[in-house]
Backbone as a printed PyTorch tensor [residue, N CA C, xyz], in Angstrom:
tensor([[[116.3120,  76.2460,  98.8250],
         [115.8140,  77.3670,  98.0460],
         [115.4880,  78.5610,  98.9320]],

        [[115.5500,  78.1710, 100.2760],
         [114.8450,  79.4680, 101.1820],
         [116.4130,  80.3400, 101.0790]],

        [[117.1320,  80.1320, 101.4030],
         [118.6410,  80.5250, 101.7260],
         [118.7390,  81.8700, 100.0390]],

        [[118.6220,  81.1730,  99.4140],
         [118.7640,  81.4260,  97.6840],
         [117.5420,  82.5360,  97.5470]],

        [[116.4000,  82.3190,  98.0200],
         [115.2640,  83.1980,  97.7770],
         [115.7140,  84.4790,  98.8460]],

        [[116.3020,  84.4820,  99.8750],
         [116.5030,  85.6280, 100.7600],
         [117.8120,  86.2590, 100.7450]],

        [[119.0040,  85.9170,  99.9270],
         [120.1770,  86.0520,  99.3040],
         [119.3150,  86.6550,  97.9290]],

        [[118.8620,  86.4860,  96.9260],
         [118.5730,  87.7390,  95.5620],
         [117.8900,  88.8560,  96.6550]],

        [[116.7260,  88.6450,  97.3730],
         [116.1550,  89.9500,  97.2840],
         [116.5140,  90.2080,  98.6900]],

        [[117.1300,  91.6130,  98.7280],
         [118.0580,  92.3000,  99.7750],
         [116.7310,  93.1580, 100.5300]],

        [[116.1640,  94.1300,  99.8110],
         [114.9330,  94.8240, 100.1530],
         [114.1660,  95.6180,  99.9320]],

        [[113.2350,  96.2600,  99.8900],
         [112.7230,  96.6570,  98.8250],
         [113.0300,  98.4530,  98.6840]],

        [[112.9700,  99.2300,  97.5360],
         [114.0230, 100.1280,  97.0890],
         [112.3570, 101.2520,  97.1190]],

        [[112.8780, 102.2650,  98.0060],
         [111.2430, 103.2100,  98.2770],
         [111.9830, 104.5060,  97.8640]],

        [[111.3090, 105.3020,  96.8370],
         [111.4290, 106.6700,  96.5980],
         [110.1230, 106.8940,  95.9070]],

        [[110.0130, 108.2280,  95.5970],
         [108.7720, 108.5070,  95.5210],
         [108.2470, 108.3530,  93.8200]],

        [[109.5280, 108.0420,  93.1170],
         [108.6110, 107.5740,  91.8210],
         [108.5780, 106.1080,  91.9750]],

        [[109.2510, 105.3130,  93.0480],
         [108.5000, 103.7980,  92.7640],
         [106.7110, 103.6750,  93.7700]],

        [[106.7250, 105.0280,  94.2380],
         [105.6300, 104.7130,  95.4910],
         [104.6500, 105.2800,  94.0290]],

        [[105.0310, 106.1950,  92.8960],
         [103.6680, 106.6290,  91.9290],
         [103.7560, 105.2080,  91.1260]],

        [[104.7570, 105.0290,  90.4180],
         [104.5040, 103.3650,  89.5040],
         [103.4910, 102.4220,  90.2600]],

        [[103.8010, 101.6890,  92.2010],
         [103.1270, 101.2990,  92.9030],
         [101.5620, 101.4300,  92.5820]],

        [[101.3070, 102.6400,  93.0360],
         [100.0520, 103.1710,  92.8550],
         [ 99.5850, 103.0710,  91.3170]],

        [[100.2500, 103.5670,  90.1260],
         [ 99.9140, 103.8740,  88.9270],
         [ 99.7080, 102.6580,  87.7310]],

        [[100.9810, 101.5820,  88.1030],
         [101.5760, 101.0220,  87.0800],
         [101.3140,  99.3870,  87.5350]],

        [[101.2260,  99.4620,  88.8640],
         [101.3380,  97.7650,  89.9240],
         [102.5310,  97.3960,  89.7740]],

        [[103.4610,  98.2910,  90.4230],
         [105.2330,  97.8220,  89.9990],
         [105.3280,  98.3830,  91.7690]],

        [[106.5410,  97.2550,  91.9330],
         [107.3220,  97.3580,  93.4270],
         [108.8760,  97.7180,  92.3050]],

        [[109.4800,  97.7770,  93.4810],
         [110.7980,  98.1460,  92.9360],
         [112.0100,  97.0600,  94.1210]],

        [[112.8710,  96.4170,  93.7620],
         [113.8650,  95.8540,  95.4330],
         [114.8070,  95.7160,  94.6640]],

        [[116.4020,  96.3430,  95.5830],
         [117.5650,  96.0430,  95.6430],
         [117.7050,  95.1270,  95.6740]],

        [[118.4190,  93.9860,  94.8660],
         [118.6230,  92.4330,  94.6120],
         [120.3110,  92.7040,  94.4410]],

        [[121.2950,  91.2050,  94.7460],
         [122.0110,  90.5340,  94.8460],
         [122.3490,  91.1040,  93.1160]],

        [[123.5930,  91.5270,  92.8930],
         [124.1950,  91.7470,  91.9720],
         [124.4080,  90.8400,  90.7790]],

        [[124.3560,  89.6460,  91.1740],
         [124.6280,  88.6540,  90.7680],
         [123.7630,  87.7590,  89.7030]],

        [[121.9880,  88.1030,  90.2880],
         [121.2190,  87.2600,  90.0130],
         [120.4840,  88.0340,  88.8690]],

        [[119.6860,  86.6960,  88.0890],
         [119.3170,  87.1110,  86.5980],
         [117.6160,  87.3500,  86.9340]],

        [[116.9640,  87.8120,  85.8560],
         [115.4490,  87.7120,  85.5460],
         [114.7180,  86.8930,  85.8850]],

        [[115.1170,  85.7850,  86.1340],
         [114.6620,  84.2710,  86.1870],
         [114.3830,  84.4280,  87.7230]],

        [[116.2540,  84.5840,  88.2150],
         [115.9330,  84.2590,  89.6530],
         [115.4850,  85.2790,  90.6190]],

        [[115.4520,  86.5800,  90.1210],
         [114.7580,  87.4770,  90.5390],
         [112.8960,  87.2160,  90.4910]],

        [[112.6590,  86.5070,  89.4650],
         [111.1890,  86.4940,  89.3000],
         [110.7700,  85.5150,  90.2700]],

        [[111.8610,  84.2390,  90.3290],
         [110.9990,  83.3720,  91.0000],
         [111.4500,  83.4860,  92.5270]],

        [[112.1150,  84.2100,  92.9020],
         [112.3380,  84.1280,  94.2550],
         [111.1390,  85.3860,  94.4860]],

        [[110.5050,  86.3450,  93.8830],
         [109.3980,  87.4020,  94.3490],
         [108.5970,  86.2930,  94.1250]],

        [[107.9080,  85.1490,  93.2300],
         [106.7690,  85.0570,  93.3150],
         [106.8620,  83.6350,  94.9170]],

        [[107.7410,  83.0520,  94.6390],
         [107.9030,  82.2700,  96.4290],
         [107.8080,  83.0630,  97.2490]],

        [[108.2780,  84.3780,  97.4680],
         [108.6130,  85.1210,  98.8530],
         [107.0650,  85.6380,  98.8870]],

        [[106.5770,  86.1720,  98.0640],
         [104.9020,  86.9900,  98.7880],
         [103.8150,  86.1900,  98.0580]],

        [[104.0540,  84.9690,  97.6250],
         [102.8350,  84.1990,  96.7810],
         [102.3540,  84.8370,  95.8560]],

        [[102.1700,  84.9540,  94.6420],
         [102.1750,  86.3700,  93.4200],
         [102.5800,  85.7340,  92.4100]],

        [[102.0880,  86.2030,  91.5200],
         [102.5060,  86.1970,  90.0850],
         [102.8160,  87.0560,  89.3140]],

        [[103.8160,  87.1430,  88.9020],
         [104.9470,  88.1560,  88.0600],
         [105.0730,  88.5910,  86.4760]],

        [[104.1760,  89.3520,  86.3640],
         [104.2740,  89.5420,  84.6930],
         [105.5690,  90.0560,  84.2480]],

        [[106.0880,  90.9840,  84.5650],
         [107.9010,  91.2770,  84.2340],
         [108.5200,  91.3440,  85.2140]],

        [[109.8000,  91.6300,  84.8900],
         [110.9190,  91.8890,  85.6380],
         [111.9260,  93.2250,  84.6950]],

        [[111.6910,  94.2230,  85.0490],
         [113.2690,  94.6210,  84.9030],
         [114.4450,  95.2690,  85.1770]],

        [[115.6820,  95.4040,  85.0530],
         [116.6420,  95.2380,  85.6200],
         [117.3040,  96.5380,  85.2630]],

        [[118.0400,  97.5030,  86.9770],
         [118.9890,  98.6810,  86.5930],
         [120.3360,  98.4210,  87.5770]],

        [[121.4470,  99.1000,  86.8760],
         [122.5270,  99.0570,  87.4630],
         [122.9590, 100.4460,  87.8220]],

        [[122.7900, 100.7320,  89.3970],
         [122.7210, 102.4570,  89.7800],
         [124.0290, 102.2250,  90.5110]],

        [[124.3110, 103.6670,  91.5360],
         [125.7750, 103.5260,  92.3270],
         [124.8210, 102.5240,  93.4100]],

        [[123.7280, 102.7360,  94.2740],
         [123.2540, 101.5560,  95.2120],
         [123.5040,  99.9490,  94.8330]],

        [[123.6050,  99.8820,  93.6030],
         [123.6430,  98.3930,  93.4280],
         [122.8830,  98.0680,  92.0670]],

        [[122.0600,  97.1070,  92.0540],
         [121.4950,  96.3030,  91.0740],
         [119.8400,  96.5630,  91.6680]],

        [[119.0430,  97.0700,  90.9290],
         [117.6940,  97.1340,  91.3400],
         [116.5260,  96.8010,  89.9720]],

        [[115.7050,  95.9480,  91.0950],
         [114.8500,  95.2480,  90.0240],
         [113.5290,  95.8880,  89.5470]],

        [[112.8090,  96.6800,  88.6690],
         [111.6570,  96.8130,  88.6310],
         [110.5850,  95.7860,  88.6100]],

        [[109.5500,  95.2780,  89.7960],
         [108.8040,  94.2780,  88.8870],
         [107.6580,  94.3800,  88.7910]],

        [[106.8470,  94.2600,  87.7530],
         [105.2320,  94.3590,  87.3720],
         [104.6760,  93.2960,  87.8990]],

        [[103.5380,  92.9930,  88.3890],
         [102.6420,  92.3490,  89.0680],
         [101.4240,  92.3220,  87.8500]],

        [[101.0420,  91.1490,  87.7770],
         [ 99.7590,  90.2050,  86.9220],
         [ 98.4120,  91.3880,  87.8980]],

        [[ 97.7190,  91.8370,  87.0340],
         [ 96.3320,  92.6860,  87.1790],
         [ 95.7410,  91.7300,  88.0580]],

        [[ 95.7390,  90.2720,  88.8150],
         [ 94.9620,  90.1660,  89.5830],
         [ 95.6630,  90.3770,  91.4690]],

        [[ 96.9360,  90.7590,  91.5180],
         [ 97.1670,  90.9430,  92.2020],
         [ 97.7730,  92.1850,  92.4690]],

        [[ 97.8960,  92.8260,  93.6620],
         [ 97.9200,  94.1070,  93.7360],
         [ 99.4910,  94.4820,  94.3720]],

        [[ 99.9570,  95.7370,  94.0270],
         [101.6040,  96.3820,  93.9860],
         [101.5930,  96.6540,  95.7060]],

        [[100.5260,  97.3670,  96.4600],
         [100.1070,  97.7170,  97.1420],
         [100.2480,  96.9500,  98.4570]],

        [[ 99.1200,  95.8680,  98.2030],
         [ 99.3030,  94.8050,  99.4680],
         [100.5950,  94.0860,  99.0910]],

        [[101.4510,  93.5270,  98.4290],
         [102.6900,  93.2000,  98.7510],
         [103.1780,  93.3680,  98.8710]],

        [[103.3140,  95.2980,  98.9810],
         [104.5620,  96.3580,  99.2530],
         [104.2200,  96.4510, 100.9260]],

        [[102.8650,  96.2880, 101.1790],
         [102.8980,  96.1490, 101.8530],
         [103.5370,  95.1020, 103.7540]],

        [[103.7370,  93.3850, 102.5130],
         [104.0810,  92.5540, 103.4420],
         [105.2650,  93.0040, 103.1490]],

        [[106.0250,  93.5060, 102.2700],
         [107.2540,  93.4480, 101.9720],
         [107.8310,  94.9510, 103.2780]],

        [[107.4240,  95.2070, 102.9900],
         [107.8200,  96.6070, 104.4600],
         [107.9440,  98.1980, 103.7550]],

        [[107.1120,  98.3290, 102.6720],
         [107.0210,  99.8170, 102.2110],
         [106.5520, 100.4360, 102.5470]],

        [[105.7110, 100.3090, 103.3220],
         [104.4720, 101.5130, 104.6440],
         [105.0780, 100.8560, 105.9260]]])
């Protein structure tokens, strides 16, 4: 599953309306594997930074496939953007 969890999520997708959602909304944003669904997008974020995932959702831009995902009110957009490499 480690192989599978680092194959969906490629890395995380920084412009300045995912850094206001971050701040505003508790949403990260990451370029994911074209391939992979809601499911495996959700559960490979909540294995990769320990978290729990209230949504997921999904755009198809010219970069690729990018995931919006909301974060459960007890954990924060912030510190996992943080382990994730957004600052």
């Amino acid at each position: 599953m480690t192989a599978l969890r680092h194959r969906i999520l490629l890395h995380a997708y920084v412009t300045e309306k995912s850094m206001d959602e971050m701040e505003r909304q508790n949403k990260l944003e990451f370029v994911v594997d074209s391939r992979a669904n809601r499911a495996e997008i959700k559960r490979a974020v909540e294995q990769t930074y320990q978290c729990r995932v209230a949504k997921v959702n999904v755009k198809i831009v010219r970069e690729g496939k990018i995931a919006t995902v909301r974060f459960r009110s007890d954990f924060s957009a912030e510190d996992i953007g943080s382990r994730a490499g957004v600052f």
